[in-house]
N, C-alpha and C positions, 0 to 999 in steps of 0.2 A: 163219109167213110172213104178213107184212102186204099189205091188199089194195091194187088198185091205182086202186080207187073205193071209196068211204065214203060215207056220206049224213050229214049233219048229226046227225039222231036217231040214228042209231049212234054215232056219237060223242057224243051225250046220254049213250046208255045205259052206254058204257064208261066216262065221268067218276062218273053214278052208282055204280058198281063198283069206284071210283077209292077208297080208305078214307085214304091218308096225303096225297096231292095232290092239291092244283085245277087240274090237268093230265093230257093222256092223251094217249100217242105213238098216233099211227092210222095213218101211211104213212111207210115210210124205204125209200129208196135211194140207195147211196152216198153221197157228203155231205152230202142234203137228207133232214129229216125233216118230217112236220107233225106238229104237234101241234093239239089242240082245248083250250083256257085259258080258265076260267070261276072270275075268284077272286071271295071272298066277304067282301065290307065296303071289307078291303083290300089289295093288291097289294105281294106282297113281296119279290118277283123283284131278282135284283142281275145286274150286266150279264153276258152272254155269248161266249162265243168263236166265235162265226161270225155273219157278218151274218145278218139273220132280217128277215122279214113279216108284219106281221101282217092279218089281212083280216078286219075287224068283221062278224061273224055275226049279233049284234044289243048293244041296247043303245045307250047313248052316254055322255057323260061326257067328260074333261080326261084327254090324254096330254102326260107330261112326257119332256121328249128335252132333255137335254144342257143344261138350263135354260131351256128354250123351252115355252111350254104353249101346246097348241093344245085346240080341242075336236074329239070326232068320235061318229060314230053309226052304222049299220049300214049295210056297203055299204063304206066308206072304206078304205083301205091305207093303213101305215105301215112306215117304212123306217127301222130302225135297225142303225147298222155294227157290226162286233166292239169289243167293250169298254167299249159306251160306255153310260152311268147311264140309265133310265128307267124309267117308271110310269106306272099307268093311276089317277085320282084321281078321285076325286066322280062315281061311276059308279052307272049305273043298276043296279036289282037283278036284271035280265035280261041282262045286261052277258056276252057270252061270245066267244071271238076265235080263229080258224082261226092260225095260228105256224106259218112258214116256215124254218126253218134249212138254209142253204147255205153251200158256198163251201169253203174251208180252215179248219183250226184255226187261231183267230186274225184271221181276217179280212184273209186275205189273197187276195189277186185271181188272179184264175187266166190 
């Protein structure tokens, strides 16, 4: 059973423990899970099926959405729908991000 608070450093510690992914599920309930995502150089995620959030933990660097780059740094949220192309680019080396997925399979609205 996943908790229903996490602290940042436990979520350090479980990506530590983490041996195939630069990712690590910390909280799910029904259609929302978070994850904690901490890639390394560079991000190689390809799009998903439920809208997601991301909430910069730390770090900063260039996020690319749908051909758009913006910049961002710790503190900021990002909003990407179901399906759609992005990536975190020219990121710092402490670079690590809180992932929200909700919604329907697919990204459909409820």
């Amino acid at each position: 059973m996943l908790p229903f608070k996490i602290t940042i450093d436990e979520s350090i510690l479980r990506l530590q423990n983490e041996m195939k992914y630069k990712f690590t599920t910390v909280m799910k309930h029904g259609s929302m899970s978070v994850e904690y995502y901490a890639p390394e150089k560079i991000d190689l995620q390809t799009p998903h099926r439920q809208d997601e959030l991301y909430v910069i933990a730390s770090g900063s660097g260039n996020f690319i959405r749908d051909k758009e780059k913006v910049s961002f740094r710790q503190g900021d949220v990002l909003f990407v729908p179901a399906g759609m192309e992005h990536r975190f680019e020219d990121f710092t080396d402490d670079f690590a991000t809180w992932v929200i997925f909700y919604g329907k399979d697919g990204g459909e609205a409820e």
